[in-house]
N, C-alpha and C positions, 0 to 999 in steps of 0.2 A: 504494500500500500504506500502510496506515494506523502511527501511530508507537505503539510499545506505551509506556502508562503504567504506574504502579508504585505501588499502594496499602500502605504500611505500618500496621500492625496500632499502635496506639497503649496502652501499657501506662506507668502510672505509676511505676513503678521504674527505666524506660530515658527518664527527662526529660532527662539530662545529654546522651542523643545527642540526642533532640529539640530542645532548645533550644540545642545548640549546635553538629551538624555537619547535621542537615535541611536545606537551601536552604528560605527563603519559598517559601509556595503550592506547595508539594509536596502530595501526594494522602495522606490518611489512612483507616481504618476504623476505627470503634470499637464496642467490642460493646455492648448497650444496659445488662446488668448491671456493667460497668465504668461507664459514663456516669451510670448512677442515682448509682453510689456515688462519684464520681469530678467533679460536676459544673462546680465552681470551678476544677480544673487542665485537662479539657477546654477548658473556655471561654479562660481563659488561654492555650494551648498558640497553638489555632487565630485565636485575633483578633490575638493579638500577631506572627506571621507568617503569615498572613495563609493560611491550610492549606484545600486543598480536601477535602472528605469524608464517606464516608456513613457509617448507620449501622444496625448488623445488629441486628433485633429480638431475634434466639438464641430466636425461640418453640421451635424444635426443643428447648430443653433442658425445656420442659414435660412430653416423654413418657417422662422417666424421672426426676425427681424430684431431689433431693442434700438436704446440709446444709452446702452452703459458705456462708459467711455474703455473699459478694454475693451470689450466688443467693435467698437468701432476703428479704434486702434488698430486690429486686428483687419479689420475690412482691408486695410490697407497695403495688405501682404499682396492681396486678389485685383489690385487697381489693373495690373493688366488686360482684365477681361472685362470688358466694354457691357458685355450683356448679363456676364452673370448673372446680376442683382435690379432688382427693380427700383423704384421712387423712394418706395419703403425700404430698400436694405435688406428684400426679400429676395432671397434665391429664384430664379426664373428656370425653369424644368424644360423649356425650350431650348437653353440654352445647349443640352445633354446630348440633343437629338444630332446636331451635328456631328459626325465622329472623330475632328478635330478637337473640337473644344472639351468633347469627352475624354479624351486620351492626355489632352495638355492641363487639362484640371487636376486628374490622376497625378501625373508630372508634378506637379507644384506642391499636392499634398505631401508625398515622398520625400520631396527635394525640402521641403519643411522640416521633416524630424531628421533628415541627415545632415542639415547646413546649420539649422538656426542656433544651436550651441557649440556646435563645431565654428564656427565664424566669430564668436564672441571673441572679441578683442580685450587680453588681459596684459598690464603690465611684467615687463621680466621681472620686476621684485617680488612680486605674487608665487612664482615658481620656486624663485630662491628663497623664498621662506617656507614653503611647501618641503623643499629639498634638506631645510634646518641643517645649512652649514655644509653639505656635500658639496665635493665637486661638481660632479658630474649633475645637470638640472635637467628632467626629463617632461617634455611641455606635455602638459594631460590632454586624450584624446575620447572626445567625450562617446564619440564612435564606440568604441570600446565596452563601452558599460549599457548601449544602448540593447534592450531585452528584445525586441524585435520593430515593426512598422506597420501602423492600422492602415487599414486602405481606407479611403472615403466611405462615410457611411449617411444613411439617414433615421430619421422616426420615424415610424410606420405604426398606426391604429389596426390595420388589419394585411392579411397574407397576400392580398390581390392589387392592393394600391401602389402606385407609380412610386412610393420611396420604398418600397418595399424591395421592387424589381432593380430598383437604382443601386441600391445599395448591396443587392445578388450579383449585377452587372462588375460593379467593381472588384469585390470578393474575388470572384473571378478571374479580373487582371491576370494576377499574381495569387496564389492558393498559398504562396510562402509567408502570405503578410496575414495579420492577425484581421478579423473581421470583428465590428461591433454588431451585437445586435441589443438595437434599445427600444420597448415598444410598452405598451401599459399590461399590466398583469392580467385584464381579461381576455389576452390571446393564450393565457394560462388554462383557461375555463373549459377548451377544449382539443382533446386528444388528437384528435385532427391536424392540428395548426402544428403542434410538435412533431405528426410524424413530418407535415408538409417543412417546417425549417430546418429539421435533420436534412433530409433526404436533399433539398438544395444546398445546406454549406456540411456536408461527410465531407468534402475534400478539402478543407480549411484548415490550414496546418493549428491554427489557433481561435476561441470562440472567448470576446469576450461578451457577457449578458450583463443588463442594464434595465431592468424592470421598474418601470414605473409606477409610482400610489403601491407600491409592497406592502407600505407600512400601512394602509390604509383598507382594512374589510371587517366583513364580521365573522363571528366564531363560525357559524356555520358554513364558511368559505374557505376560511385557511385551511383544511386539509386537500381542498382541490387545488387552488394555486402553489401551494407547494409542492403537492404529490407529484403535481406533472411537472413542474421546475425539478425536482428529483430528478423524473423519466429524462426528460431533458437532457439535462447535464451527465446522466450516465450513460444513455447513447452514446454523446459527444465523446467523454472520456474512456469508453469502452471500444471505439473506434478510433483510439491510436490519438486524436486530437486533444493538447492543451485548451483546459477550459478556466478563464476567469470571473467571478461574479463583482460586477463593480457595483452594484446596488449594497448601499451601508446597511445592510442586514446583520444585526450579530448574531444569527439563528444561522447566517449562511457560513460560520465556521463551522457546522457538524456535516456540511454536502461533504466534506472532507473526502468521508466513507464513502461517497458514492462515485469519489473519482474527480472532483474538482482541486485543481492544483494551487488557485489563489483568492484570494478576497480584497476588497482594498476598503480602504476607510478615510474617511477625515479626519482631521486629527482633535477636531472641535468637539467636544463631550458635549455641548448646548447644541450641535444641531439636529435636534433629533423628528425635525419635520423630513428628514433623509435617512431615520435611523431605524432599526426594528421597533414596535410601539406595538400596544395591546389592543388590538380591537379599535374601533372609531373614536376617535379625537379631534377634540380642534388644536388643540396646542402648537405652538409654530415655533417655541424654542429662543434660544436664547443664549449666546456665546457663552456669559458670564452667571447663568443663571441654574445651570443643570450640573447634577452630580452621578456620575457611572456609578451601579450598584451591581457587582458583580452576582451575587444570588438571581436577579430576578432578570438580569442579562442585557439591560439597558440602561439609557442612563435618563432622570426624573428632576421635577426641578427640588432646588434645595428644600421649600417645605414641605413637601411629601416622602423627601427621604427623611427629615426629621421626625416626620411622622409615622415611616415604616421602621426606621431603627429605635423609634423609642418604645413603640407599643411589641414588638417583636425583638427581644434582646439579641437572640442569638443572631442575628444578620451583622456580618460586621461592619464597624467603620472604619476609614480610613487612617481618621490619626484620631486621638484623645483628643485634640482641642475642638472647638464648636467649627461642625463643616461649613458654618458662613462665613468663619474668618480664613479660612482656606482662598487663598489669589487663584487666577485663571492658569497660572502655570504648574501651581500642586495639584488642580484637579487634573489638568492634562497629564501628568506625569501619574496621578494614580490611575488613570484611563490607560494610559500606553501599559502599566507593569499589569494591570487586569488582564489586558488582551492577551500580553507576553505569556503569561501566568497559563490563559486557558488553553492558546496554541498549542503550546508546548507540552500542555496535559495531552491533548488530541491527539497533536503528533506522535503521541509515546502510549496511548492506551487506547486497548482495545474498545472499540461500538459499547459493549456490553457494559465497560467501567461509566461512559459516557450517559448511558440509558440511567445507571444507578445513580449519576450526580445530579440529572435533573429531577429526580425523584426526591433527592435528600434536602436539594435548592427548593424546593418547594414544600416537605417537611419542616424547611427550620423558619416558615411562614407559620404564624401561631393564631394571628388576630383572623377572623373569619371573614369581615373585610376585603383583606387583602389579601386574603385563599382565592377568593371572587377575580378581583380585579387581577390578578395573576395565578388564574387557570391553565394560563396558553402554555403554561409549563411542562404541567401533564398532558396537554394537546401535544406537545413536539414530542415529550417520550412516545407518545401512543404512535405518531408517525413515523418516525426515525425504526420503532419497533417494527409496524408493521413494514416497509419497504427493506429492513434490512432479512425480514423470512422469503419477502418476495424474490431479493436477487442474488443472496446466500444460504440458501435454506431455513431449515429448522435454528431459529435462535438459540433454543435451550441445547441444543447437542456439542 
């Protein structure tokens, strides 16, 4: 069974956990409109610790436009093509049908995550302090650390629409390069639609999945969106193919078992409108305001966690002192050692040990309460249970 890796989402404002509780040569993602705008602290980041990782084109945000200024920023990579984009800033689908502009758009995607930190312009002092006093100064080549290349991709709502095929068309290209697929969980709802996306990217050396509204159903639905997200991803990785989940699920560390080799995260414990969450919510999160509770497997704002560790002792806390006086960078830093913590269990213990921990995570819930509000606990053992008879046999034997 293969060891799951753990891709962190790289944001310029969380440099303090970067640089200074990341271990070297840890796995990163970086979106390419942070990367345009961002190009000198990327490079930095990654040479000086020496960071594995890829990098998401985000063409998908071409089919609805914005004015956030990296967004825009970013447009400006694309200035060569005249038609790409409309009034709005909207991707134009005409423009594809050409088979020039199809193939030179390709081009420029590629020519993006091979050039644009390879090109970053750093001072020779940078090197020689990197080299700490050696002679010999050997200039970082960021090529090197790069984990592979997405082809162009889009969103797609359903199997038969124009981003759908666009985004099959690219895959395509090149079968060497990594393929996104990002679409909303109701293409989950039916069996169909998985065999139909298996059977178009089997020949995709790598699938990374991006499921939208995850965190968002009711109890009587999560065992279908997941079950087939399951199927899914065991297809994938039972056909020889690398599978990533980039959807911040922290339920998606146990697909582990089913054959998924990575997961990726944010490194922001408050945003958990992107994170795994219990059943329907409005809640929208909040950088500085949420606390990871490792028992209950996400992370809640701070007075709900004062209110699940006071009425429930045995859940632990982080530190002795009051979790409000805790800063944005201890919680980070207790969020990364939790992850570290349960990976590492994964990696190292068998399904069966995994099954008994969410059982006991849900045991050492006392208040009846919040037996209620985190059920979904027992919902995953019962799944993880069931699919692991389906495609290893007999559990008990």
């Amino acid at each position: 069974m293969n060891s799951l890796n753990y891709f962190f989402r790289y944001l310029v404002q969380y440099s303090n956990f970067y640089n200074k509780t990341l271990p070297k040569e840890s796995n990163l993602y970086i979106d390419a409109s942070y990367l345009y705008n961002f190009q000198s602290a990327c490079y930095n980041l990654i040479s000086k610790k020496n960071h594995k990782y890829f990098i998401d084109p985000e063409t998908h945000k071409f089919q609805y436009g914005g004015n956030r200024k990296f967004y825009l920023k970013y447009l400006d990579y694309f200035e060569e093509f005249d038609d790409l984009f409309n009034k709005e800033r909207i991707i134009n689908l005409e423009f594809f049908k050409d088979d020039n502009n199809f193939e030179d758009f390709y081009k420029k995607i590629i020519r993006f995550q091979r050039t644009m930190l390879a090109k970053t312009h750093i001072p020779l002092d940078f090197y020689k302090a990197i080299a700490n006093g050696k002679e010999k100064i050997n200039k970082f080549n960021p090529l090197e650390n790069l984990e592979f290349y997405i082809s162009p991709y889009f969103e797609f709502y359903n199997i038969e629409n124009q981003y759908y095929n666009l985004t099959l068309k690219y895959s395509l290209v090149n079968p060497d390069n990594y393929s996104v697929l990002r679409f909303p969980k109701e293409i989950l709802s039916k069996i169909k639609n998985i065999n139909k996306i298996f059977q178009d990217f089997k020949n995709i050396k790598g699938i990374l999945i991006n499921i939208l509204y995850l965190d968002e159903y009711d109890k009587k639905d999560l065992n279908l969106y997941f079950e087939n997200l399951i199927e899914l991803i065991y297809r994938f990785s039972s056909n020889g193919q690398k599978v990533i989940l980039m959807s911040n699920s922290e339920f998606g560390k146990y697909f582990k078992y089913f054959g998924l080799d990575s997961v990726c995260s944010n490194v922001m414990i408050g945003q958990i409108s992107e994170e795994y969450k219990p059943f329907k919510t409005n809640s929208k999160g909040g950088s500085s305001d949420f606390l990871y509770i490792p028992e209950i497997e996400r992370s809640i704002s701070i007075t709900n966690a004062e209110t699940l560790i006071e009425r429930n002792k045995n859940i632990d806390r982080f530190s002795e002192v009051n979790i409000r006086e805790l800063n944005l960078d201890s919680r980070t830093e207790n969020y990364y050692q939790s992850i570290k913590k349960k990976v590492n269990k994964i990696n190292k213990s068998p399904i069966q040990v995994i099954i008994e921990e969410l059982q006991n995570s849900f045991d050492k819930i006392k208040y009846k309460l919040h037996k209620n509000k985190y059920k979904y606990l027992i919902i995953w053992k019962a799944l993880l249970f069931k699919k692991v008879n389906e495609y290893f046999g007999d559990f008990n034997k």
